[in-house]
PDB file of N, CA, C and O in Angstrom:
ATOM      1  N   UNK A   1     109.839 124.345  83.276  1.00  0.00           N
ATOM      2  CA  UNK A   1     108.809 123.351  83.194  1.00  0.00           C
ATOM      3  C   UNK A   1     108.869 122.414  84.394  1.00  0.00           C
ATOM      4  O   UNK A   1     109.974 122.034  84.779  1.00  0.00           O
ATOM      5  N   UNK A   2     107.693 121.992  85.049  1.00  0.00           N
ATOM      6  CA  UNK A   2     107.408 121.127  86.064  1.00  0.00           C
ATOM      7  C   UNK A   2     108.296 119.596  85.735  1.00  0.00           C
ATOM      8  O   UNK A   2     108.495 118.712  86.569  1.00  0.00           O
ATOM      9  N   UNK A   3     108.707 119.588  84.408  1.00  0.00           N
ATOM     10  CA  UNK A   3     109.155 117.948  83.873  1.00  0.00           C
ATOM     11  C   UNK A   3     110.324 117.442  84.033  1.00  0.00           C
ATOM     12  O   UNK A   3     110.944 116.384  84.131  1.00  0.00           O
ATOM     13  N   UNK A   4     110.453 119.057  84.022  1.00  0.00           N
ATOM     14  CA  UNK A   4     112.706 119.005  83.803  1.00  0.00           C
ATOM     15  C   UNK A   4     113.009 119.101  85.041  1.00  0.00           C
ATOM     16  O   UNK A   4     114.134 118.767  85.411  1.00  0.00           O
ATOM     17  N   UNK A   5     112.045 119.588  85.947  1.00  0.00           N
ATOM     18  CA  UNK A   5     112.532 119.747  87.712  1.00  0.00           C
ATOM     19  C   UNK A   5     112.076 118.342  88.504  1.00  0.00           C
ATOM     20  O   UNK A   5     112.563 118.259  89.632  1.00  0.00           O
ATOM     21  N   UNK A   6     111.373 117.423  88.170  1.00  0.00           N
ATOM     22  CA  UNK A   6     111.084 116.288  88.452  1.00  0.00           C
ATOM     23  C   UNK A   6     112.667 115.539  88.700  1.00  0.00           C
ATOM     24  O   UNK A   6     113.423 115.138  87.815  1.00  0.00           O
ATOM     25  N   UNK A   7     112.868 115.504  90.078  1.00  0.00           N
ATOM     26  CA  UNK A   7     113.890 114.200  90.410  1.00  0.00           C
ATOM     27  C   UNK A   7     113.382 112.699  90.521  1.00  0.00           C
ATOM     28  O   UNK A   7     113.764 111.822  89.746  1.00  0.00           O
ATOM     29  N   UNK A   8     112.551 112.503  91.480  1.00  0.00           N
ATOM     30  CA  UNK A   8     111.802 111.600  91.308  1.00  0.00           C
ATOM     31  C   UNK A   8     110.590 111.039  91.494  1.00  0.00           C
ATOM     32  O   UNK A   8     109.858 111.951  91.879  1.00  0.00           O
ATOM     33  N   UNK A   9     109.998 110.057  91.430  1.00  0.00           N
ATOM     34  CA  UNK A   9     108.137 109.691  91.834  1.00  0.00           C
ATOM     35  C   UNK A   9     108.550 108.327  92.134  1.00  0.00           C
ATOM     36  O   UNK A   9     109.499 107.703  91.661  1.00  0.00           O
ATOM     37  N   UNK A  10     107.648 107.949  93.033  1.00  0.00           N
ATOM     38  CA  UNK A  10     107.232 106.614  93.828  1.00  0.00           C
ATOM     39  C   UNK A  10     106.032 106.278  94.239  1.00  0.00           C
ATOM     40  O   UNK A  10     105.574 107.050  95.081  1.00  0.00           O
ATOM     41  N   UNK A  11     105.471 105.538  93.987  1.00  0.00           N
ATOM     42  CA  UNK A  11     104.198 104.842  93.899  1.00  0.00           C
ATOM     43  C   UNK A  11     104.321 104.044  95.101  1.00  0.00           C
ATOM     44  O   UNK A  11     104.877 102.946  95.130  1.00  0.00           O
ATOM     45  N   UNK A  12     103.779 104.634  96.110  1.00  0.00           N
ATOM     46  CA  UNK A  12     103.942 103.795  97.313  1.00  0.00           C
ATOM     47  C   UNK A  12     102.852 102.510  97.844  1.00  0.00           C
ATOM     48  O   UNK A  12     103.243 101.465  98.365  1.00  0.00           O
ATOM     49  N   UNK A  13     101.243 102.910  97.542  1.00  0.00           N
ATOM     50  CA  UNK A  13     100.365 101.923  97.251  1.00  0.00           C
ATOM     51  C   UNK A  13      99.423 102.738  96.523  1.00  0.00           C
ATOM     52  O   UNK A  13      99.620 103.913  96.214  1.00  0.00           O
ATOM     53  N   UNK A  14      98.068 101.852  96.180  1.00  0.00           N
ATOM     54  CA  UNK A  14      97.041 102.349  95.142  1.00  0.00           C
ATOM     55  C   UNK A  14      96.534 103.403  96.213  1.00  0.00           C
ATOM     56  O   UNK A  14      95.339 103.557  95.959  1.00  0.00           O
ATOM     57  N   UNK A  15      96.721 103.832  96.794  1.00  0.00           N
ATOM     58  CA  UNK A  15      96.532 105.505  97.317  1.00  0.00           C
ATOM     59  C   UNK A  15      97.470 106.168  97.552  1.00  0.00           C
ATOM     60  O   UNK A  15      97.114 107.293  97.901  1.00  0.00           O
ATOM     61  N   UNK A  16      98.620 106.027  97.537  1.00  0.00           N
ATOM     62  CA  UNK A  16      99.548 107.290  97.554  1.00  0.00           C
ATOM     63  C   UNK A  16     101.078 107.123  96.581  1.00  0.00           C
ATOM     64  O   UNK A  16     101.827 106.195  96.276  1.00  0.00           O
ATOM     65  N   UNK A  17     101.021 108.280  96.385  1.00  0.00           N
ATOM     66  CA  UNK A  17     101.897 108.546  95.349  1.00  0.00           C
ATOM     67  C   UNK A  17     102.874 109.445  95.931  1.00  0.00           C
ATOM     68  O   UNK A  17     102.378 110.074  96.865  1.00  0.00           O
ATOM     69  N   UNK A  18     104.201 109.752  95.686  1.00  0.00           N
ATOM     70  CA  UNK A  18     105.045 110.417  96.401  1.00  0.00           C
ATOM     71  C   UNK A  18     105.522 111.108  95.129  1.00  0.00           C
ATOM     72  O   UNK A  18     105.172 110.425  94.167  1.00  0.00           O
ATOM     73  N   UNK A  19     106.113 112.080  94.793  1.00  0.00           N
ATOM     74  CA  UNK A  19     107.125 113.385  93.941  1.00  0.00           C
ATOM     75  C   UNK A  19     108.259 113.893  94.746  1.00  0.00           C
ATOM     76  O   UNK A  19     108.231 114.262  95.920  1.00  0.00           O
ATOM     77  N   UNK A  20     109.460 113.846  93.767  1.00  0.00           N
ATOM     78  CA  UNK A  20     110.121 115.080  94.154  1.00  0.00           C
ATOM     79  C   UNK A  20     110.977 115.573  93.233  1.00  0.00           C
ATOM     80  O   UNK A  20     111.753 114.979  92.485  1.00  0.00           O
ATOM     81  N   UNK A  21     110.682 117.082  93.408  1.00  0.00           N
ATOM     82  CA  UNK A  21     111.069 118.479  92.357  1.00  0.00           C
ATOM     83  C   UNK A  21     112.240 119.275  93.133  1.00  0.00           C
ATOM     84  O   UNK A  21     112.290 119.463  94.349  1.00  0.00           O
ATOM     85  N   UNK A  22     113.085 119.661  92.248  1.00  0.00           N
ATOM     86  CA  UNK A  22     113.855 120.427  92.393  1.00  0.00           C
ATOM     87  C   UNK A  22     113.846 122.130  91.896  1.00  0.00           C
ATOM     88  O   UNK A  22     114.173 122.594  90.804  1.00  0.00           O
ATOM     89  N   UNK A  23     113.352 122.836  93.115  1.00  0.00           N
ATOM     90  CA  UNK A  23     112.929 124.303  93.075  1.00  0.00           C
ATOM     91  C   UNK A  23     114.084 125.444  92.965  1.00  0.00           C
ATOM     92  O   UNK A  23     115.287 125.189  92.995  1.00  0.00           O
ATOM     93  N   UNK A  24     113.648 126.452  92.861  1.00  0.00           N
ATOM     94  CA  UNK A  24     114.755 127.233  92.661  1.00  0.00           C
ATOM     95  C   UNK A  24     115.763 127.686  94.147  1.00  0.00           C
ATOM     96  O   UNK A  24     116.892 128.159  94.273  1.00  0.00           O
ATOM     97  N   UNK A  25     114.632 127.237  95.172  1.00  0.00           N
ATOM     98  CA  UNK A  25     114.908 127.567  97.160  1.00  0.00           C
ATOM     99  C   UNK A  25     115.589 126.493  97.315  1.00  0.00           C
ATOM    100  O   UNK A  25     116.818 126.494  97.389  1.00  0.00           O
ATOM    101  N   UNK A  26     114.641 125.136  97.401  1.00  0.00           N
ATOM    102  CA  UNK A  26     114.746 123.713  98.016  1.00  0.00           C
ATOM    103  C   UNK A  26     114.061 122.293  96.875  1.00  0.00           C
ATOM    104  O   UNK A  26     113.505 122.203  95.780  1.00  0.00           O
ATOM    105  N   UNK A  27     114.405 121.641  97.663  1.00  0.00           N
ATOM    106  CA  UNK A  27     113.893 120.431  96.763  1.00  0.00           C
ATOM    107  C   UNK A  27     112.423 120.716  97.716  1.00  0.00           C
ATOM    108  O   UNK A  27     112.164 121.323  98.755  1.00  0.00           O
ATOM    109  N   UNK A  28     111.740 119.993  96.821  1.00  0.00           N
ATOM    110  CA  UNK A  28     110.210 120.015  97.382  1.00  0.00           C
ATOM    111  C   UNK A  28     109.563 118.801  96.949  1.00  0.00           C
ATOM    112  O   UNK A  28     109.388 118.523  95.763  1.00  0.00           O
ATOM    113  N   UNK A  29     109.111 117.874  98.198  1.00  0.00           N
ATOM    114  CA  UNK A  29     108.544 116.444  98.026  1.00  0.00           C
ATOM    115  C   UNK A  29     106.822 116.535  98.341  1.00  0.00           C
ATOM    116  O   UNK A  29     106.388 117.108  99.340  1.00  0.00           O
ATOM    117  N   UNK A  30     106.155 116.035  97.568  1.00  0.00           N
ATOM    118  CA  UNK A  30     104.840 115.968  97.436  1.00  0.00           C
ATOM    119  C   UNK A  30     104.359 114.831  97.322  1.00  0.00           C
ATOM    120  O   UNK A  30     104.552 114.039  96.400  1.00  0.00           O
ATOM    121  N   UNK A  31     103.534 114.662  98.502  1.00  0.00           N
ATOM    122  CA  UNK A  31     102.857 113.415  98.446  1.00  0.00           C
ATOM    123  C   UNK A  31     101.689 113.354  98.657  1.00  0.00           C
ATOM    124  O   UNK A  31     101.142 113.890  99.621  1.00  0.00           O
ATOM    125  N   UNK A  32     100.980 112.523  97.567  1.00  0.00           N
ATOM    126  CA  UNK A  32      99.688 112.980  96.768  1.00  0.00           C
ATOM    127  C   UNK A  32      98.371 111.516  97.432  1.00  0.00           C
ATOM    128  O   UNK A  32      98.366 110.399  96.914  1.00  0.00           O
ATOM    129  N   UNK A  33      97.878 111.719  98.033  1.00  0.00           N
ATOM    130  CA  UNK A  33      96.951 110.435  98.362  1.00  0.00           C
ATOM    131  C   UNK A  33      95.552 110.364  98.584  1.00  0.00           C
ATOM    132  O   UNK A  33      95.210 111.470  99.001  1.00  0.00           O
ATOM    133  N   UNK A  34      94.387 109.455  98.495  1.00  0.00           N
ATOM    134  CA  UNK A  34      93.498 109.334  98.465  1.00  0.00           C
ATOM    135  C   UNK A  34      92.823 108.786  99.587  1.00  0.00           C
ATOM    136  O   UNK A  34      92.330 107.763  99.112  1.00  0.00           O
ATOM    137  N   UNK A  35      92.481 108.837 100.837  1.00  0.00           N
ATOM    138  CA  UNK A  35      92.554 108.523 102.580  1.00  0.00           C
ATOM    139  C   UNK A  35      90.961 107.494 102.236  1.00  0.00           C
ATOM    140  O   UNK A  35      90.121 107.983 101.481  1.00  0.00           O
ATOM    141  N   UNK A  36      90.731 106.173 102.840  1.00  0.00           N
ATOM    142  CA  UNK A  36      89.389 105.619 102.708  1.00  0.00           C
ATOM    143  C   UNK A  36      88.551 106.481 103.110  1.00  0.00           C
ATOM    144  O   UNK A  36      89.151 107.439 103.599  1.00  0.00           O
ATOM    145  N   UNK A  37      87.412 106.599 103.138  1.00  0.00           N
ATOM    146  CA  UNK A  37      86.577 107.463 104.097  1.00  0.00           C
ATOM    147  C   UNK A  37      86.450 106.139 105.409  1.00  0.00           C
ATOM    148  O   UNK A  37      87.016 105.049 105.503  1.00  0.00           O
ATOM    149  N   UNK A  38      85.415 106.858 106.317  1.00  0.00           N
ATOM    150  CA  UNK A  38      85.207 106.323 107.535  1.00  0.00           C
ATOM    151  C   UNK A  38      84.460 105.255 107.654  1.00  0.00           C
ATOM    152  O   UNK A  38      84.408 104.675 108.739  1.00  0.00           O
ATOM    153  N   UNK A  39      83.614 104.724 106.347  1.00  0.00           N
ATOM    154  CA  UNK A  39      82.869 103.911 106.714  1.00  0.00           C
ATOM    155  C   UNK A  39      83.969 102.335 106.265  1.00  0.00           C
ATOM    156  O   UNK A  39      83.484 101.204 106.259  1.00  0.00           O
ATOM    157  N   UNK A  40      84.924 102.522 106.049  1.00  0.00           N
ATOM    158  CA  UNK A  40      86.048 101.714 105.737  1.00  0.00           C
ATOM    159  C   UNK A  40      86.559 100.638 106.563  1.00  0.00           C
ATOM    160  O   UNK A  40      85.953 100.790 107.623  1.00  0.00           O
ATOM    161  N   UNK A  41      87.336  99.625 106.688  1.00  0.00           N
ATOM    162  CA  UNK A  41      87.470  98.331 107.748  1.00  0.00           C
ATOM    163  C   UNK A  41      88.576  99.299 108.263  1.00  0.00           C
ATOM    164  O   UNK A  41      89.428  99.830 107.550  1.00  0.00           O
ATOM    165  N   UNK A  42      88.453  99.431 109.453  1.00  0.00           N
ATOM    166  CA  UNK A  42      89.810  99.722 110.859  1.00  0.00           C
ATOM    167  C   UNK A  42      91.382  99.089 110.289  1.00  0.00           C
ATOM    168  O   UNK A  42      92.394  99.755 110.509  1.00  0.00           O
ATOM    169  N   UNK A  43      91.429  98.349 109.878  1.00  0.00           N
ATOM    170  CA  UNK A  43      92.721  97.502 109.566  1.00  0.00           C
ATOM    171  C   UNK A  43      93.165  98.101 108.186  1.00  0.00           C
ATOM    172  O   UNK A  43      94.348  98.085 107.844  1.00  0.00           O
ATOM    173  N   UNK A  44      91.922  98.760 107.216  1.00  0.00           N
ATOM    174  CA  UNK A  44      92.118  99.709 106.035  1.00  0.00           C
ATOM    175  C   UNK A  44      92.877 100.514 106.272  1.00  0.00           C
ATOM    176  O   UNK A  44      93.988 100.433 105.748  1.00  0.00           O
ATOM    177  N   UNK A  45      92.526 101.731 107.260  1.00  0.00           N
ATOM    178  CA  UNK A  45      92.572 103.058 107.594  1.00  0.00           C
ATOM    179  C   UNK A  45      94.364 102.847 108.075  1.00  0.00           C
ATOM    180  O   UNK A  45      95.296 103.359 107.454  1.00  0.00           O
ATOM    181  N   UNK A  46      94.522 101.864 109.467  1.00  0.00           N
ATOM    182  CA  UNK A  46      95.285 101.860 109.788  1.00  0.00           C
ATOM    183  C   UNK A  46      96.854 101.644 108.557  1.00  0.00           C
ATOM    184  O   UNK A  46      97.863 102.345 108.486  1.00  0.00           O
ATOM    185  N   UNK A  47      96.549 100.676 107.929  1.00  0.00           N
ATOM    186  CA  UNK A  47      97.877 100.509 106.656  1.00  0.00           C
ATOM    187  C   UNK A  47      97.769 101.471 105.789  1.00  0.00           C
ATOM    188  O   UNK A  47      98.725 101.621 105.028  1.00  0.00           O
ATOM    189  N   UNK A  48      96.543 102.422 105.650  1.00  0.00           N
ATOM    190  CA  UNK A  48      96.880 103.452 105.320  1.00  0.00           C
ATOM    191  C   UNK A  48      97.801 104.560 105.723  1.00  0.00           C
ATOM    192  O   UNK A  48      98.580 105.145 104.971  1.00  0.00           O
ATOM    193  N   UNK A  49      97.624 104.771 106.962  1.00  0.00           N
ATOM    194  CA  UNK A  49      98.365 105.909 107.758  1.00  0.00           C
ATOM    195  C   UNK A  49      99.590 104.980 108.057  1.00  0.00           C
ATOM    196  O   UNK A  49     100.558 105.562 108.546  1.00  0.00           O
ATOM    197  N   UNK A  50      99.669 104.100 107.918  1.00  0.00           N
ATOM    198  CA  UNK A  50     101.284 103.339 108.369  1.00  0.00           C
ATOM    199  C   UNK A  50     102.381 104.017 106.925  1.00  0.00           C
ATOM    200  O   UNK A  50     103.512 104.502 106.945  1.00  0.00           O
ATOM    201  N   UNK A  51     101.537 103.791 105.941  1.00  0.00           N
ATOM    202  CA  UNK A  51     101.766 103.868 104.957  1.00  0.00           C
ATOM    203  C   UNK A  51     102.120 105.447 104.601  1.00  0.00           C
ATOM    204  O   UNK A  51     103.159 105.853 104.081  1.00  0.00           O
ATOM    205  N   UNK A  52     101.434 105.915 104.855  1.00  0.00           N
ATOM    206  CA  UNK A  52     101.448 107.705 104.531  1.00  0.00           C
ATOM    207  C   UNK A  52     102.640 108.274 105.910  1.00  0.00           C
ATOM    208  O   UNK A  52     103.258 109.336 105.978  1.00  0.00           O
ATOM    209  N   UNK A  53     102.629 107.401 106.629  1.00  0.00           N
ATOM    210  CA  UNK A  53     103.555 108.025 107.906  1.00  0.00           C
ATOM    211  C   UNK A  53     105.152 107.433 107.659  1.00  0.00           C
ATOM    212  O   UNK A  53     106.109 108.183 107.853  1.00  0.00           O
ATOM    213  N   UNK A  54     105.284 106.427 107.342  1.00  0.00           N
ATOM    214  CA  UNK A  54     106.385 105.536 106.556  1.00  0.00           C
ATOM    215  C   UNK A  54     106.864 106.541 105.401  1.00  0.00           C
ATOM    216  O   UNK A  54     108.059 106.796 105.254  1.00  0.00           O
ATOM    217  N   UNK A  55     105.921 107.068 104.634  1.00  0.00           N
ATOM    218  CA  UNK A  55     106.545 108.218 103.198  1.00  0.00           C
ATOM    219  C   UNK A  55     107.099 109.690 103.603  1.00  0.00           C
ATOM    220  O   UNK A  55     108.035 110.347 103.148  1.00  0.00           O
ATOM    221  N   UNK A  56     105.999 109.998 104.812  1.00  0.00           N
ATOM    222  CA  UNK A  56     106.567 110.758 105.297  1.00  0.00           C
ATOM    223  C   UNK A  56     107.816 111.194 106.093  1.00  0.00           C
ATOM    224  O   UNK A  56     108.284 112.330 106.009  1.00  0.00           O
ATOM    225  N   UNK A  57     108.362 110.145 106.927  1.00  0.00           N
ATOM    226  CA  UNK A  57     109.344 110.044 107.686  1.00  0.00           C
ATOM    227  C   UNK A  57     110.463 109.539 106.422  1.00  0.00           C
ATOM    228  O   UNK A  57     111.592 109.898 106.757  1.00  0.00           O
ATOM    229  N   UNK A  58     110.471 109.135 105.671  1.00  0.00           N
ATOM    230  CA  UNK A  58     111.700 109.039 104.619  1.00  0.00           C
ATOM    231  C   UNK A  58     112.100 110.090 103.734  1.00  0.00           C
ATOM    232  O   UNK A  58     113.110 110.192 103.038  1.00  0.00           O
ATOM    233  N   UNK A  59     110.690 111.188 103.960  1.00  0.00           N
ATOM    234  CA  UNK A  59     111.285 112.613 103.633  1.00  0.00           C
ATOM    235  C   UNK A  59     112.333 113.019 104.046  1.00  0.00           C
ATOM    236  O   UNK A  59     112.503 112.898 105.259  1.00  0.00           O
ATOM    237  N   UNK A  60     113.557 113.723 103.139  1.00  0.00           N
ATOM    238  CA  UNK A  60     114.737 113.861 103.439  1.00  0.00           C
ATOM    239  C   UNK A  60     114.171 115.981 104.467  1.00  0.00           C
ATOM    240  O   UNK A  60     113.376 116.897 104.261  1.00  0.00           O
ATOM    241  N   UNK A  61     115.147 115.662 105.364  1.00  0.00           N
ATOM    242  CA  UNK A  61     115.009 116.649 106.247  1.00  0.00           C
ATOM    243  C   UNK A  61     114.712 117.824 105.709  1.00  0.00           C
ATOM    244  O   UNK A  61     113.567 118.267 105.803  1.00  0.00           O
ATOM    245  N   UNK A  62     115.823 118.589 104.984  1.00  0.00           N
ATOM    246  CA  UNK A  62     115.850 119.521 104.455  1.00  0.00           C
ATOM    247  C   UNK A  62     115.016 119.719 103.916  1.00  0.00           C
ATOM    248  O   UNK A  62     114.813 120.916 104.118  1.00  0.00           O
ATOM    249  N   UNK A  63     113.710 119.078 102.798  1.00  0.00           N
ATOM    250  CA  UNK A  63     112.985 119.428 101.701  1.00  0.00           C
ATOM    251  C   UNK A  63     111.713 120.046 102.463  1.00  0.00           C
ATOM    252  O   UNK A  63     111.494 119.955 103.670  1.00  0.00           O
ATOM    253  N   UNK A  64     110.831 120.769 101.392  1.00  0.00           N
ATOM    254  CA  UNK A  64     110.185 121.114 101.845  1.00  0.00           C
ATOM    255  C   UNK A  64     109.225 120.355 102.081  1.00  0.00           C
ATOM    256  O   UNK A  64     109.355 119.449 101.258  1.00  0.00           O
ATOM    257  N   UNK A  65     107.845 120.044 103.030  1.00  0.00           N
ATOM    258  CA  UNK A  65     107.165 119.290 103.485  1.00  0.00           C
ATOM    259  C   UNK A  65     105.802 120.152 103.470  1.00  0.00           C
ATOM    260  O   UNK A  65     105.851 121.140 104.203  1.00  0.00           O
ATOM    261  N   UNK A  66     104.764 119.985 102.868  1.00  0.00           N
ATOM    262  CA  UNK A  66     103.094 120.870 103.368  1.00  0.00           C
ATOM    263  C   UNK A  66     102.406 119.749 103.436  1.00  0.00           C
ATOM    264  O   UNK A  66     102.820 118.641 103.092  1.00  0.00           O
ATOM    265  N   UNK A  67     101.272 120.024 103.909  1.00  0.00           N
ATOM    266  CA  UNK A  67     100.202 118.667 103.881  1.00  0.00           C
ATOM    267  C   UNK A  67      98.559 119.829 103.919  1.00  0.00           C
ATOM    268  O   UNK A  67      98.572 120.843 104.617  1.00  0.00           O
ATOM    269  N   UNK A  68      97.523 119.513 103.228  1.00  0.00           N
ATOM    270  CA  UNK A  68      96.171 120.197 103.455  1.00  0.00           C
ATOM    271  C   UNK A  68      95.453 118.478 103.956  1.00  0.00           C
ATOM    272  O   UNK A  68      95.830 117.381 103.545  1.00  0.00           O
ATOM    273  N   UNK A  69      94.623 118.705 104.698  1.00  0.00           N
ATOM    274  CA  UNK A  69      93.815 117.736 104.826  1.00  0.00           C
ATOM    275  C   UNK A  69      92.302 117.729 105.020  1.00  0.00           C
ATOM    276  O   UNK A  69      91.902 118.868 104.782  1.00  0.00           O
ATOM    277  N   UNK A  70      91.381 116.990 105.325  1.00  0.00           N
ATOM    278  CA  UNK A  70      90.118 117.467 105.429  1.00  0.00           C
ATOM    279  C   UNK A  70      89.170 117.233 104.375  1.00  0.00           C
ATOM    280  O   UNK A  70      89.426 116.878 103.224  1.00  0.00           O
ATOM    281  N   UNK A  71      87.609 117.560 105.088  1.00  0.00           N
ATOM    282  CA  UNK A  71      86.860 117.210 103.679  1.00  0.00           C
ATOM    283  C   UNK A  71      86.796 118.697 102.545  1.00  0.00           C
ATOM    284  O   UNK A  71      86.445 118.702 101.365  1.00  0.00           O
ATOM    285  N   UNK A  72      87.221 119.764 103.318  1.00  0.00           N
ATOM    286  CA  UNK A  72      86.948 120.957 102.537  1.00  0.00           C
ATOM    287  C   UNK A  72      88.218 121.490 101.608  1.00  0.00           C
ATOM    288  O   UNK A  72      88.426 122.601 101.120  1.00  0.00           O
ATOM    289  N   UNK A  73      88.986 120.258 101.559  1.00  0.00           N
ATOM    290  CA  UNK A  73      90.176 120.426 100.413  1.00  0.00           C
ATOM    291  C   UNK A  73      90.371 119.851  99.479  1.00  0.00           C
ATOM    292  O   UNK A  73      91.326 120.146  98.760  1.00  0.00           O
TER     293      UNK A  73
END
């Protein structure tokens, strides 16, 4: 079950959410977020990606890391 492999979750701001599971390969960290669109204030966007780049870089090395991005995902 997805529940029992749950190490931990972090709520980093009201758009992103961070996971991490312990797989049968690697640990695997998932981080789950909601990006403003473009018509958004510049100073938005930016503490966004400070924010999503900050979660990312505290990813521990080893784990696994994917990202999809875009409007067609």
């Amino acid at each position: 079950m997805v529940h029992s492999s749950l190490l931990e979750w972090k709520p980093i701001s009201e758009r992103i959410i961070k996971a991490r599971y312990n797989s049968a390969f690697a640990k695997l960290s998932v981080t789950v977020c909601y990006a403003p669109t473009e018509d958004a204030e510049d100073e938005e966007k930016d503490i966004f990606y400070d924010e999503l780049q900050a979660s990312v870089d505290e990813t521990p090395s080893h784990d696994v890391l994917n990202a999809k991005v875009g409007v067609d995902n």
